[in-house]
ZAKOLKE-524855 format. One record per residue: residue number from 1; residue in one letter; chain; x, y negated, z negated of N, C-alpha, C, O in turn. Coordinates in steps of 0.1 Angstrom, whole numbers, plus 2048, in hexadecimal, padded with zeros to 3 digits. Layout:
{num:NUM residuo:A cadena:A nu:X nv:Y nw:Z cau:X cav:Y caw:Z cu:X cv:Y cw:Z ou:X ov:Y ow:Z}
...
This chain:
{num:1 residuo:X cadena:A nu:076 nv:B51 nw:A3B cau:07F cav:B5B caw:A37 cu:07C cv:B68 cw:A3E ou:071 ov:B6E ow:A3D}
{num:2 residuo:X cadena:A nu:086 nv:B6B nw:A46 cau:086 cav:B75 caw:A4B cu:081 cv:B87 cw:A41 ou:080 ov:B87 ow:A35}
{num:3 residuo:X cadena:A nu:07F nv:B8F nw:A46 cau:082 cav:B9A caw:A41 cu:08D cv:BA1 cw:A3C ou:08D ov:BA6 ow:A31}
{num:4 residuo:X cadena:A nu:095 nv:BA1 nw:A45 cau:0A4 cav:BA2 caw:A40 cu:0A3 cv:B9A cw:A33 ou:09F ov:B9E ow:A28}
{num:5 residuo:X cadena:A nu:0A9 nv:B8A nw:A35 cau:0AB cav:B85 caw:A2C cu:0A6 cv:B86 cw:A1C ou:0AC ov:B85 ow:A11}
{num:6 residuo:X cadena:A nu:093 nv:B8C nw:A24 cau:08E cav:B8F caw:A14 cu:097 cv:B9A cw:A0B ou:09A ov:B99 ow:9FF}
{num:7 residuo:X cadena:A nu:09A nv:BA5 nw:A14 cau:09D cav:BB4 caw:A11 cu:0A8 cv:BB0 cw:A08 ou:0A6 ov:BB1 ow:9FB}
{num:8 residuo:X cadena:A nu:0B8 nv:BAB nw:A0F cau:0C5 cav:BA6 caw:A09 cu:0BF cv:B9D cw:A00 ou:0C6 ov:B9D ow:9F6}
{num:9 residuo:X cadena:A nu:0B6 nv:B95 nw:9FE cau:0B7 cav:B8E caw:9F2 cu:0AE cv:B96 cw:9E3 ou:0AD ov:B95 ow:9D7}
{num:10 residuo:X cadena:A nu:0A9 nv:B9B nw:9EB cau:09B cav:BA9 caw:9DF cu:0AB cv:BB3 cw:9DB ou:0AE ov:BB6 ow:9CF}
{num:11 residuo:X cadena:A nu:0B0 nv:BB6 nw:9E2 cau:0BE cav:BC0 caw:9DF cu:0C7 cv:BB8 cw:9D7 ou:0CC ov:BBD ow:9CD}
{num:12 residuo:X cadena:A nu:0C8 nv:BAE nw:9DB cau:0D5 cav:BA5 caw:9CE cu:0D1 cv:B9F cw:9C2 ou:0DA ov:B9A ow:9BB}
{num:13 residuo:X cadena:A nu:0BD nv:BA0 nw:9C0 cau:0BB cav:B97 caw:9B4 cu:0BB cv:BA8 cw:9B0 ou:0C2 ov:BAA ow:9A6}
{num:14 residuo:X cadena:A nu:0B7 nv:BB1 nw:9B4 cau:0B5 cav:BBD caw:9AC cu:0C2 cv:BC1 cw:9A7 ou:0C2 ov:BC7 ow:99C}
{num:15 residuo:X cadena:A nu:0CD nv:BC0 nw:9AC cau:0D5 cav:BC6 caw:9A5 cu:0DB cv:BBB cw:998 ou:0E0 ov:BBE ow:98E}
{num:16 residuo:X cadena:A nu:0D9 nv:BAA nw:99D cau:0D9 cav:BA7 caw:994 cu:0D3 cv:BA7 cw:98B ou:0D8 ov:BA0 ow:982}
{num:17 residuo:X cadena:A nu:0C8 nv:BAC nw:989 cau:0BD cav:BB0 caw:980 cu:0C5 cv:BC0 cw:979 ou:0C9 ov:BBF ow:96E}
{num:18 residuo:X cadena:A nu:0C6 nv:BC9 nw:97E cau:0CF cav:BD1 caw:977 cu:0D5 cv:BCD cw:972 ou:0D3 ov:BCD ow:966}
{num:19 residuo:X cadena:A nu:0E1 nv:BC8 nw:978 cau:0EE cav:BC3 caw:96B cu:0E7 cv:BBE cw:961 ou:0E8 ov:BC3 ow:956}
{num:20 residuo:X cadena:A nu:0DC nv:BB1 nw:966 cau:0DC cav:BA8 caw:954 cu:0D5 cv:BB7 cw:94D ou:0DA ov:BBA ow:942}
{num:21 residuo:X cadena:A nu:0CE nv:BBD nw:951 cau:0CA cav:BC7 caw:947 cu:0CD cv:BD2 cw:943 ou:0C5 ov:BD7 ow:93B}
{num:22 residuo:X cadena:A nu:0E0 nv:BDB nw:949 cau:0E8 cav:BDE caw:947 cu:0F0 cv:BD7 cw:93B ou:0F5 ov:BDC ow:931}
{num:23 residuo:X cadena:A nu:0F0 nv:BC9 nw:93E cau:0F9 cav:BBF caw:934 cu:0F0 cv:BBD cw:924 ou:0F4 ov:BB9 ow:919}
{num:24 residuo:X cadena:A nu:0E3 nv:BC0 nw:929 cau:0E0 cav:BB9 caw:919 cu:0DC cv:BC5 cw:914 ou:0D6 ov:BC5 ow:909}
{num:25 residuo:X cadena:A nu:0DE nv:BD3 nw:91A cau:0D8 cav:BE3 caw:914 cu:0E9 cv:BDF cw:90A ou:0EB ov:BDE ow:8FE}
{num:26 residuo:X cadena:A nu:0F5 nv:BDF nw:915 cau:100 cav:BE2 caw:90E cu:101 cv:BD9 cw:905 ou:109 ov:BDD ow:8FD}
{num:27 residuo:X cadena:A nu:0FC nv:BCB nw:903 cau:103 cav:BC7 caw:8F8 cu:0FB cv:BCA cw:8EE ou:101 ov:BCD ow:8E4}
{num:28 residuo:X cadena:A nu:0F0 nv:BC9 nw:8EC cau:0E6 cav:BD3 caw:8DF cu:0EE cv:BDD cw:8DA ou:0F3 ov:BDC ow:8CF}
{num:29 residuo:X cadena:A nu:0F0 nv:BEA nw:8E3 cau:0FB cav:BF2 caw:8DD cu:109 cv:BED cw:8D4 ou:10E ov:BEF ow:8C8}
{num:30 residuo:X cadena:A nu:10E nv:BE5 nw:8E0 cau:11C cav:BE2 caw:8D9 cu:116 cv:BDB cw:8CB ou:11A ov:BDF ow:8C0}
{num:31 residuo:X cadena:A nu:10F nv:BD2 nw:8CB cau:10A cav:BC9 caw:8BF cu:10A cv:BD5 cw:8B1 ou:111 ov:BD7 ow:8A7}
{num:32 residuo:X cadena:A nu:0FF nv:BDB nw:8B6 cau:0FD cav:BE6 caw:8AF cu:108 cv:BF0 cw:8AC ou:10B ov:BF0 ow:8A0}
{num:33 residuo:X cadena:A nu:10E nv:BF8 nw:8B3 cau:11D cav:BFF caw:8AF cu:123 cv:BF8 cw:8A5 ou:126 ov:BFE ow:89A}
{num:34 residuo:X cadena:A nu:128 nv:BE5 nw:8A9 cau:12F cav:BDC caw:8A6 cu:126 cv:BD9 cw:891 ou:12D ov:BD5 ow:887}
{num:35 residuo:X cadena:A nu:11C nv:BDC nw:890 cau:11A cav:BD6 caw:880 cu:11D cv:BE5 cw:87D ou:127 ov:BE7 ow:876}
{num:36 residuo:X cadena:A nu:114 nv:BF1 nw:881 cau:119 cav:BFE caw:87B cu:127 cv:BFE cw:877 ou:12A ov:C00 ow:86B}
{num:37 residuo:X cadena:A nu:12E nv:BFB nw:87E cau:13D cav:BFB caw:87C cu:141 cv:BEE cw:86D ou:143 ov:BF0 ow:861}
{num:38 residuo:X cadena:A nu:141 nv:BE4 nw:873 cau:140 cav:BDB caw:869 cu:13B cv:BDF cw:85B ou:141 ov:BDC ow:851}
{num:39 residuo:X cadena:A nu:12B nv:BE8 nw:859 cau:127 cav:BEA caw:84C cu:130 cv:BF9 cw:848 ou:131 ov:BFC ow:83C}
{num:40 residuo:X cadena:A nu:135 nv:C00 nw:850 cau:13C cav:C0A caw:84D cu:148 cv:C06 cw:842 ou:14A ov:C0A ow:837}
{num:41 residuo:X cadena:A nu:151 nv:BF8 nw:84F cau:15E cav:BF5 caw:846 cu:15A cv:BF0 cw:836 ou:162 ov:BF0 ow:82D}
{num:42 residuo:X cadena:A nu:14E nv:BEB nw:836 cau:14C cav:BE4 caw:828 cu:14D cv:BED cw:822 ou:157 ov:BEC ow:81B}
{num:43 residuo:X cadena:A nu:143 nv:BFE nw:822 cau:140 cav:C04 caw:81A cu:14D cv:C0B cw:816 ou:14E ov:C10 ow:80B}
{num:44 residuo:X cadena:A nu:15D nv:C0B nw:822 cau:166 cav:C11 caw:81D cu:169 cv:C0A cw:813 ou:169 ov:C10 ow:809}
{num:45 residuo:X cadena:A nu:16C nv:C00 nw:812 cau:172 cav:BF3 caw:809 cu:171 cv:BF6 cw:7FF ou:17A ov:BF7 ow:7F8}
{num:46 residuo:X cadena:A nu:164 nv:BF8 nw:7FB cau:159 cav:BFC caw:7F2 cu:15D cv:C06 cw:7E5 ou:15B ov:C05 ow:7D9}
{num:47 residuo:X cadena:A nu:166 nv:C14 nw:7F0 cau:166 cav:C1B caw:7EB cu:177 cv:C1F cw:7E7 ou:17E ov:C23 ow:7F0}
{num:48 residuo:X cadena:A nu:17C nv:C20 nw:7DC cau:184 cav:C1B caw:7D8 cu:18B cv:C2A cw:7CD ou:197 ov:C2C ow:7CF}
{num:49 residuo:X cadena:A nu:182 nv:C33 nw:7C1 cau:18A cav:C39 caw:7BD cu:189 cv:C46 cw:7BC ou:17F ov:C4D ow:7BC}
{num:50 residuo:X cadena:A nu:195 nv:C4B nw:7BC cau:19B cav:C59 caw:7C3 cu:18A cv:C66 cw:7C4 ou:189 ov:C6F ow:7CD}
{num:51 residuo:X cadena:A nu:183 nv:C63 nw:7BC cau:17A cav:C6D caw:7C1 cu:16E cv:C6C cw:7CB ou:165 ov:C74 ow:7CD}
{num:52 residuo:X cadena:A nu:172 nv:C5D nw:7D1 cau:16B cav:C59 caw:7DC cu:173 cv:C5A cw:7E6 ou:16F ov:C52 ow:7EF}
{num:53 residuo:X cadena:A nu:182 nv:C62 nw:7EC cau:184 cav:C61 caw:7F4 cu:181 cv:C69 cw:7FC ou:183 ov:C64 ow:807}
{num:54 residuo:X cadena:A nu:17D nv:C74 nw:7FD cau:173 cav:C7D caw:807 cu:165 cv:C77 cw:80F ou:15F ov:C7C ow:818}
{num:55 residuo:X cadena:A nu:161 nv:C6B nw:809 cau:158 cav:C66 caw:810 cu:15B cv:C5A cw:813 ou:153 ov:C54 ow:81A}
{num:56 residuo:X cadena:A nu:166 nv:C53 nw:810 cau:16D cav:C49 caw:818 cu:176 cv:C52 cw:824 ou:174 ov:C4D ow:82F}
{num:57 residuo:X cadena:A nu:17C nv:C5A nw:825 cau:182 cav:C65 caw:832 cu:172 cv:C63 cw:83A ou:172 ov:C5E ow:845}
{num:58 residuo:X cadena:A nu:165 nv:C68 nw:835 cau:15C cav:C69 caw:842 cu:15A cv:C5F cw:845 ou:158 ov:C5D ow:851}
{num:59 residuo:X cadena:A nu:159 nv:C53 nw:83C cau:156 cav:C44 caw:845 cu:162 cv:C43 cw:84E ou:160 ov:C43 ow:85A}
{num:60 residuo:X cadena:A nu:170 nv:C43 nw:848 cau:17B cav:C3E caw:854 cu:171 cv:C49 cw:864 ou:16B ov:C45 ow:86E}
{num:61 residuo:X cadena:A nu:174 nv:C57 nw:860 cau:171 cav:C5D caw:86D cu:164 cv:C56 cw:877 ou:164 ov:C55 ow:883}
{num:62 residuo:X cadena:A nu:15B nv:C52 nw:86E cau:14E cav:C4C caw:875 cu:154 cv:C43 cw:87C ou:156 ov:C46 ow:888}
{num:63 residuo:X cadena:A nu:157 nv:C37 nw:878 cau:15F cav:C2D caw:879 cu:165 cv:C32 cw:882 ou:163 ov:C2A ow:88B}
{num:64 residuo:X cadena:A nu:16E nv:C3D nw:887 cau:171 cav:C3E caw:893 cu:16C cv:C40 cw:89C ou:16E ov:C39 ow:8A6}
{num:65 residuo:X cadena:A nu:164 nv:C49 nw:89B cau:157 cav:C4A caw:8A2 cu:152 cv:C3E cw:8AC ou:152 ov:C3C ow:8B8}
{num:66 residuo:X cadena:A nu:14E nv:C3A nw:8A3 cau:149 cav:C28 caw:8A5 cu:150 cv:C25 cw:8B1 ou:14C ov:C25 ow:8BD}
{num:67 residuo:X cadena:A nu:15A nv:C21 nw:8AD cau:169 cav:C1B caw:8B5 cu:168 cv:C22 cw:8C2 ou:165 ov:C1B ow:8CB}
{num:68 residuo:X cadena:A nu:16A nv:C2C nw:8C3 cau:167 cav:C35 caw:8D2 cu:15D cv:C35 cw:8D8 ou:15C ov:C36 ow:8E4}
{num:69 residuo:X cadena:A nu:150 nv:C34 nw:8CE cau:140 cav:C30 caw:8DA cu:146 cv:C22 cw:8E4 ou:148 ov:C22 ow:8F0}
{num:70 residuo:X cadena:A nu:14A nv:C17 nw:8D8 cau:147 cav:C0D caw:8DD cu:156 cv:C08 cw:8E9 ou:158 ov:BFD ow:8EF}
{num:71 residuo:X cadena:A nu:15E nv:C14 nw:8E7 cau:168 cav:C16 caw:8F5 cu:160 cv:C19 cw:902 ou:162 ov:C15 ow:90D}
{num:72 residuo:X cadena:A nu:157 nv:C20 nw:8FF cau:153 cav:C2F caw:908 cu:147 cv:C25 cw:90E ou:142 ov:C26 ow:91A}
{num:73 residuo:X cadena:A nu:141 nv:C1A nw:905 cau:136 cav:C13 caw:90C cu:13B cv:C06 cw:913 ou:134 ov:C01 ow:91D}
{num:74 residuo:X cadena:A nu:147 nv:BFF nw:90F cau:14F cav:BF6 caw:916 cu:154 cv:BFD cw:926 ou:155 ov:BF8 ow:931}
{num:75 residuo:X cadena:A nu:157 nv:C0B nw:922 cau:15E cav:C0C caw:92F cu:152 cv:C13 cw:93C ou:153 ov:C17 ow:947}
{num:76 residuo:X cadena:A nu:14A nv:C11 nw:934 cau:139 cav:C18 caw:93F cu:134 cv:C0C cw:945 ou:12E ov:C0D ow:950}
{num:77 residuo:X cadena:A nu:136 nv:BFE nw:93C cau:130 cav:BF9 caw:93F cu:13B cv:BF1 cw:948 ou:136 ov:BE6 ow:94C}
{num:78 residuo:X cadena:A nu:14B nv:BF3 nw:94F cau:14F cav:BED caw:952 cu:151 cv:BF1 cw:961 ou:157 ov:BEB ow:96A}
{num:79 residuo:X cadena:A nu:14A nv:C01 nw:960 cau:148 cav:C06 caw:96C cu:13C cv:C05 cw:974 ou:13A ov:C05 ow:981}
{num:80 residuo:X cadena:A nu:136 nv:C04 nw:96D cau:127 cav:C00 caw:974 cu:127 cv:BF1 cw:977 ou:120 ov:BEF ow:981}
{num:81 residuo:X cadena:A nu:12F nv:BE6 nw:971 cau:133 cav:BDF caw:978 cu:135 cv:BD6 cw:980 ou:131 ov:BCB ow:984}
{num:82 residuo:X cadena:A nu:141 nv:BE4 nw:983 cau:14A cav:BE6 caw:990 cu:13F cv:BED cw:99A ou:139 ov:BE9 ow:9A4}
{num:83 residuo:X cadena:A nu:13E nv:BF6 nw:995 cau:135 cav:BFB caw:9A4 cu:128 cv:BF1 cw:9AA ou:127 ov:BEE ow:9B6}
{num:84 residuo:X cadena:A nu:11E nv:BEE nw:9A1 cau:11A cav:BE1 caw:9A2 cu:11E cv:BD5 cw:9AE ou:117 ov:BD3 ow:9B8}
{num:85 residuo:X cadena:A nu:127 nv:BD1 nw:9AC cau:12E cav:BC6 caw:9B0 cu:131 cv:BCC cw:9BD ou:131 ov:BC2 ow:9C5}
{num:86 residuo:X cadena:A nu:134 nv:BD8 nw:9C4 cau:137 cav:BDF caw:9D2 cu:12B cv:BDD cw:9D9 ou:12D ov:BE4 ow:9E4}
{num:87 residuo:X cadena:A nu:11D nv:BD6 nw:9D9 cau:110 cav:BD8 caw:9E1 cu:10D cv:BCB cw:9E3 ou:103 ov:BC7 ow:9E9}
């Protein structure tokens, strides 16, 4: 094996070494975002009469919250990638 050859192949497991560990940072997050959210919806369920609705209003808002990380980390992770994939 040439030099060269070593170089391009040290360069292509590394970045495939990035992705898989781009891919399994992001899916822990998502995982994680993904039950927060899940134990959120139970607790609204949960919550039911008229003087619990001020703290069912901050779960929904959390709950949105939630919902926009795990936009904001789908679409990070769909750029990195992309750029990725250009080398």
């Amino acid at each position: 094996m040439s030099a060269r050859d070593f170089c391009c192949y040290y360069d292509d497991f590394r970045h495939r070494e990035v992705r898989r560990s781009l891919w399994r940072h992001l899916n822990a997050v998502s995982d994680y975002l993904g039950e927060l959210s899940w134990e959120r919806k139970e607790m609204m369920g949960q919550l039911r009469s008229t003087r619990q609705r001020r703290e069912r209003e901050m779960l929904r808002i959390e709950l949105e919250m939630i919902r926009e990380k795990i936009k904001e980390w789908v679409h990070h992770w769909q750029f990195v990638n992309n750029f990725l994939t250009l080398f």
